[in-house]
N, C-alpha and C positions, 0 to 999 in steps of 0.2 A: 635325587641323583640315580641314573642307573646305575644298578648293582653290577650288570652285568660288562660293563667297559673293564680293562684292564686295570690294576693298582694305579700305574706311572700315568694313564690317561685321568682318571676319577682325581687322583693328588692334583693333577695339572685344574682341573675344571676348578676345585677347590681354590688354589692358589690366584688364578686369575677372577675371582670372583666380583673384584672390582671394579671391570672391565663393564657386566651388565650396571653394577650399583653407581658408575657414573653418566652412564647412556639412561639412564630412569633419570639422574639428575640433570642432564639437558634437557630430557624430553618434559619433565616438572618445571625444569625455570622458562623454556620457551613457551608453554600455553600447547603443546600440542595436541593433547588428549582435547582441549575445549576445540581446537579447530577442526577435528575428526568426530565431533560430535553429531554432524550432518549427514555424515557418510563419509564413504574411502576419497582419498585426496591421493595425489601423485606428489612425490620428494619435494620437488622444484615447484610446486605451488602453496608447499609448505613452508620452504625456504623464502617465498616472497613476502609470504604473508607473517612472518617472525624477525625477519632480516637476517636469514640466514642464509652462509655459503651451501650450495645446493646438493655439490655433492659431496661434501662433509656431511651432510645432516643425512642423505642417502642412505650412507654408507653406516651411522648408529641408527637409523631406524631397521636395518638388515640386521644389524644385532637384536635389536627390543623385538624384533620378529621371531626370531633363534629360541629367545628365550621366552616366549606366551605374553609378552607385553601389548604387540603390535600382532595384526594378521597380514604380509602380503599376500596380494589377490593376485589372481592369474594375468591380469593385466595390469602389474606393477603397481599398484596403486595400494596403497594404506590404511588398515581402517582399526579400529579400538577391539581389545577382545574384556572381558570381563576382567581380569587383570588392569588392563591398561584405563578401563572405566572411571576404576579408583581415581587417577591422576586427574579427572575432571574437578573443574571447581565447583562452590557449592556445598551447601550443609553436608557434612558428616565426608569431606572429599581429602585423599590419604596426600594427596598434592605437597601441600606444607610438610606433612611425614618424611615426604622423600626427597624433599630441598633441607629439609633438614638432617634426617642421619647421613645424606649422602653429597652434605654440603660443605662448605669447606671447614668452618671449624671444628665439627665434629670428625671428618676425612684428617684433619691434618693430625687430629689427635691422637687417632688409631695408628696411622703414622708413626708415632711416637713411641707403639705398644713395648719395643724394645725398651728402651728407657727404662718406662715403668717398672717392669720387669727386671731390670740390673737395679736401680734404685730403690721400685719402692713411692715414688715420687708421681704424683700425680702428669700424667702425658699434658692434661690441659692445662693446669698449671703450671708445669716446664714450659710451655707453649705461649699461652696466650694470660699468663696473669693469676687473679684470683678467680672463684670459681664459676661456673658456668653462668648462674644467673644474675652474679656484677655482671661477667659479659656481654649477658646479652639487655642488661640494664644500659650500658655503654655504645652500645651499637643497636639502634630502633628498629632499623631493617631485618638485621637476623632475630632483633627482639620478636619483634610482629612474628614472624614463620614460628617461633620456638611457642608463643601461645599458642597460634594457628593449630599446629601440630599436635599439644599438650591438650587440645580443645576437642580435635577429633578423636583421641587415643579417647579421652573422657567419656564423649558421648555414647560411645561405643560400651564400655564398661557401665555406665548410669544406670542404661538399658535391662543389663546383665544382675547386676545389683539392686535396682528397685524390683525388680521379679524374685530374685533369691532371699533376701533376707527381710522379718519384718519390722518394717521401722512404726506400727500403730502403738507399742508400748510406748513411744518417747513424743515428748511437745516439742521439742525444742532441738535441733542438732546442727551443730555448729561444725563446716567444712573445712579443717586448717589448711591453708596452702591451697585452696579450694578455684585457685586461677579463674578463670573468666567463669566460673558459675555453672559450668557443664554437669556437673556429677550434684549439685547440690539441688538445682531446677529439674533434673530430671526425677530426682526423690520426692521433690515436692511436688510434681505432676502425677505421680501415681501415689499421693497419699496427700488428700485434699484439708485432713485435720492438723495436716503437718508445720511448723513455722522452722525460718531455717536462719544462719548468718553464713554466709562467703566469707573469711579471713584469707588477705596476702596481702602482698605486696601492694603499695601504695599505685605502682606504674602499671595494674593489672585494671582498677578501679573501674576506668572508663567502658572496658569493655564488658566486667562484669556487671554491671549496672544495665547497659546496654541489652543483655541476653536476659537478665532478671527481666525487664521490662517488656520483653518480646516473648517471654512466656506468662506473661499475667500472672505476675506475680510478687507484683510491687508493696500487694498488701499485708504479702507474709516470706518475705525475704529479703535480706539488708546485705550490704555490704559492708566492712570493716574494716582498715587497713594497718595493717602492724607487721611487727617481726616476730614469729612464733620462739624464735631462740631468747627473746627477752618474755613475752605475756603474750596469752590467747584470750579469747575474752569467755566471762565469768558468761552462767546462768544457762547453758546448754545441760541435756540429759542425757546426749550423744555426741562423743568428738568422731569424726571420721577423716580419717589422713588415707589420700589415694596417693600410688607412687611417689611419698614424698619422704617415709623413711628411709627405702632403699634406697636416697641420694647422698647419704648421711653415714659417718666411722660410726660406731659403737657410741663414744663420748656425744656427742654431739646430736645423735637419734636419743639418748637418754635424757637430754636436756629437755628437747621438744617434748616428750612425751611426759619428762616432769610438770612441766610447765601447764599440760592439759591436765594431768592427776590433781595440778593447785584449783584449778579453774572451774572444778565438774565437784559438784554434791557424793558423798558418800555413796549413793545407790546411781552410780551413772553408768556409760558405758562408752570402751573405746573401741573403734573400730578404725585398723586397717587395711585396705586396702590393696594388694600388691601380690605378687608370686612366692609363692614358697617352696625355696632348694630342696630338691627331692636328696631320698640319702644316697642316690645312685644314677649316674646321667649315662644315657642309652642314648640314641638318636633316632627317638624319636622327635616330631614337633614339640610338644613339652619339653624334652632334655633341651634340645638346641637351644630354643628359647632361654630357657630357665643360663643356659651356661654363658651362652650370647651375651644376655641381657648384667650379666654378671661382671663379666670381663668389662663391659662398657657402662660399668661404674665406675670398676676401678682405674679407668683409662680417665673417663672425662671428669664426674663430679667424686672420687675417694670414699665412694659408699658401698652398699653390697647387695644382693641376692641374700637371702638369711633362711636359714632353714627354721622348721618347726622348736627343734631347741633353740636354736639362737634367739628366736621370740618367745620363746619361755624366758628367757634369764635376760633378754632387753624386757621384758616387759615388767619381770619380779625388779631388776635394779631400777625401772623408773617407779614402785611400788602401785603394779599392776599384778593381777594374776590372770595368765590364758585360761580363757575358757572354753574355748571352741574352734575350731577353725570350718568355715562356710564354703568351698567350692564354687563356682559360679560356670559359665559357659563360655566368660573371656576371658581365660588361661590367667586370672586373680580369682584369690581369694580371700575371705571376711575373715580377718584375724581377727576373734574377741574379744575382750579383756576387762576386769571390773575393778573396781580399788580394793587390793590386800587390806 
């Protein structure tokens, strides 16, 4: 933001903020970015080829322009800026990202933030039921986008994590909540002595199995399907959980992590995955993030952001001790942990 606008202007830019966050969500559910991928196109030829009113759509791509998503050209005409790139489909593409935070059940939930806030009471479940991923167990369409999404956030971090930490000490590691296989294929592609298992959800199966097999690596990668709140499965020497305690209260992150403490041999190790609440939020990208990402626990799924202590004393009550914390270059970091 510029610093230099006035308070009541900068508060205003603020406040309408989700004026750009649903002009990205048109321009992600209409395919726009794929049809700019030839070169700059004019409104009304966009509108033809989407089925879209011409100068409605006009009129949010003048915004996505405003704001570095979109370039208008000097003859009116539209084309992709590296920003707007993202929205293209295709491996490792933010598309699904932004049909999803800026879709409607997660929109209507933040909607809700009042609520929570006088209650206490989760916004999406005031809202829409029990928690997120019944939801999106119940509904296949948002299903589909919420792995999509949870698939490119992964790939991205795999990246970051098999160059950061070394995984040559372990044979065996076992990914809980490990969704379509993104974060556990990419460990096992930079660490060729490596064998690994995928644990989720039964309704993830098809696609994890599908990306194991598309990275060759059918001969040392499995898939599992369970509930990590009841049993993980035995005989890994590394458990790693990516963004999947910060979905989770206190009670409920200590179960899962009990659960891998019964699973894992005396000499193993846990590794988490995820951001760690600084003791002080600034505005910078980190603070924001870190507080953003906070608030939009306790909105959608009643879990948290956790700081350095906080994963000391989740980790001692699931009878773990930290050991370490790892930094990485995609804003996570390797919580460590071994058995007390």
């Amino acid at each position: 933001m510029d610093t230099s606008l006035p308070p009541p202007v900068r508060l205003y830019q603020l406040a309408t903020g989700h004026y750009v966050s649903q002009a990205i969500y048109v321009a992600a559910t209409l395919g726009i970015a794929d049809r700019l991928a030839t070169g700059p196109q004019r409104h009304d030829d966009l509108a033809r080829a989407t089925g879209a009113h011409a100068a409605s759509l006009g009129r949010v791509l003048r915004l996505l322009a405003s704001a570095g998503v979109l370039n208008e050209t000097e003859d009116g005409r539209f084309e992709l800026t590296p920003i707007g790139a993202c929205l293209q489909s295709g491996p490792g593409s933010f598309r699904p990202v932004a049909q999803l935070f800026a879709g409607p059940a997660v929109w209507s939930s933040w909607g809700d933030l009042l609520h929570t806030v006088r209650t206490g009471e989760t916004a999406w479940h005031h809202l829409h039921g029990p928690d997120p991923f019944a939801y999106f167990a119940d509904h296949p369409e948002e299903g589909a986008i919420f792995d999509e999404a949870m698939g490119a956030f992964t790939a991205m971090v795999a990246m970051a994590v098999a160059a950061t930490y070394d995984f040559t000490p372990f044979r065996t590691v076992v990914d809980v909540g490990g969704g379509d296989g993104a974060l556990l294929t990419g460990i096992l592609g930079q660490n060729p002595a490596l064998r690994g298992t995928v644990f989720d959800l039964p309704r993830v199966a098809d696609g994890a199995r599908r990306r194991i097999a598309a990275a060759g690596l059918g001969d040392r990668c499995e898939f599992v399907a369970g509930d990590f709140f009841q049993a993980v499965p035995a005989g890994g020497d590394a458990y790693i959980l990516k963004h999947v305690i910060h979905d989770w209260d206190d009670r409920r992150a200590r179960g899962i992590l009990e659960n891998c403490r019964r699973a894992m041999g005396s000499h193993g190790k846990l590794l988490i995955v995820e951001g760690v609440y600084p003791p002080r939020i600034d505005q910078s990208a980190p603070g924001r993030g870190a507080a953003a990402n906070d608030v939009n626990m306790m909105v959608c799924t009643g879990g948290r952001q956790r700081s350095e202590a906080e994963f000391r004393q989740l980790f001692e009550d699931a009878g773990f001790t930290l050991t370490r914390i790892v930094p990485t270059p995609a804003m996570s970091s390797i919580i460590e942990g071994v058995p007390a």
